[in-house]
N, C-alpha and C positions, 0 to 999 in steps of 0.2 A: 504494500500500500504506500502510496507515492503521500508526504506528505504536504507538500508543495509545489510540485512538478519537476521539479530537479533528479529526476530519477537517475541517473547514474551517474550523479553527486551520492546520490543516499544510497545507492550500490556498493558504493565505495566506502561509505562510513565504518561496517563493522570491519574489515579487513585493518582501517586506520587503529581502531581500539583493539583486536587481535597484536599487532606490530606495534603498539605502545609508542604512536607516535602523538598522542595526545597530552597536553602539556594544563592542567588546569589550577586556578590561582594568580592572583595579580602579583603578589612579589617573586613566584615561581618566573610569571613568564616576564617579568624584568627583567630577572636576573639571567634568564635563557634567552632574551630577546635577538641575540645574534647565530641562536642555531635554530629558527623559529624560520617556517615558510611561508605563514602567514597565521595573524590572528582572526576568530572568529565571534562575532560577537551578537548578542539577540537583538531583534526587533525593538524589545521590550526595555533595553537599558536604558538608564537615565542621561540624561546631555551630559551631566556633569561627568559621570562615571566614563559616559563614551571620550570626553576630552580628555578624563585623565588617562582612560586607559591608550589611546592614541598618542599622547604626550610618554608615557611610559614606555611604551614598545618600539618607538620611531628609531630604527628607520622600518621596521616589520609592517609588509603591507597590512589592510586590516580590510576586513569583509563585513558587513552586518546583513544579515540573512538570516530566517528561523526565531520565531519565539523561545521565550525558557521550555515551554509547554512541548516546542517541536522538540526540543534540543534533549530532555530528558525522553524523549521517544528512540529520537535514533542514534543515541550518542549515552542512551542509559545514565545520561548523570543529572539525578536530582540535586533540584534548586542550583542550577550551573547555568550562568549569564553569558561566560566569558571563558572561551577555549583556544588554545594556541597548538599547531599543528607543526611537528619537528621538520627538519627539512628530509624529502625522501621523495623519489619518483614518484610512489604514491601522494603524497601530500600534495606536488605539483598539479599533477590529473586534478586533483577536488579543488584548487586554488582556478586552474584556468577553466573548471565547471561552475565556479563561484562567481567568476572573475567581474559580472556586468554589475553584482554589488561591492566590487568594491568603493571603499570610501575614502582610504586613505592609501595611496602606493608607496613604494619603495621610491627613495631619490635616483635621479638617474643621474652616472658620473658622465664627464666630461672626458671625454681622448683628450692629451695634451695639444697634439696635432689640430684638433677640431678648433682652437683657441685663435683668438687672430695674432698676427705677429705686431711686435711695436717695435716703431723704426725709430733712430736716432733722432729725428723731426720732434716728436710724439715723446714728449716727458713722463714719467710715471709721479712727476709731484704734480703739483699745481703751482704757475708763476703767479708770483706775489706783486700786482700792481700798485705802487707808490702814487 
């Protein structure tokens, strides 16, 4: 039973909890925030909760998708708002089945190459007009 339409998102959920790639707790996924492929978070959480938990896990993309109500259905954890998903080919699959909720992404770096060059012309201070 599809609880959302996401069905082979939710295919993939028990395999995630099998392989212990579920990370759940807000100082947990702090402290793991750089082995983390994305966090997930309910429907149902609070702005504030969702800022901080967005402020806390950044740069970890984050998803908000699923009530507490769905979340303890296919993810079997009661009263759970807020789940972080390890990084693992699995976890990717559910992340780019997630992907159109996300709300927060990862930064994207910069090639150095990509940068423009500055010529001798082209100061790096700024002149000081008297």
């Amino acid at each position: 039973m599809s609880v959302s339409g996401n069905r082979s998102v939710e295919r993939l959920l028990p395999f995630a909890i099998k392989a212990r790639l579920l990370v759940v707790g807000r100082e947990r996924l702090q402290h793991d925030r750089k082995k983390m492929q994305f966090v997930l978070i309910s429907t149902d959480l609070s702005e504030n909760s969702q800022k901080e938990i967005i402020k806390g896990v950044n740069p970890t993309p984050v998803v908000q998708h699923y009530s507490s109500q769905e979340f303890e259905q296919l993810l079997q954890l009661k009263g759970t708002k807020i789940v972080g998903f390890r990084q693992s080919a699995l976890s990717r699959s559910i992340f780019e089945g997630l992907r159109e909720f996300l709300i927060q992404s990862a930064p994207v770096s910069v090639e150095p190459s990509a940068l423009p060059e500055i010529t001798d012309e082209q100061s790096l201070t700024p002149e000081l007009s008297a």
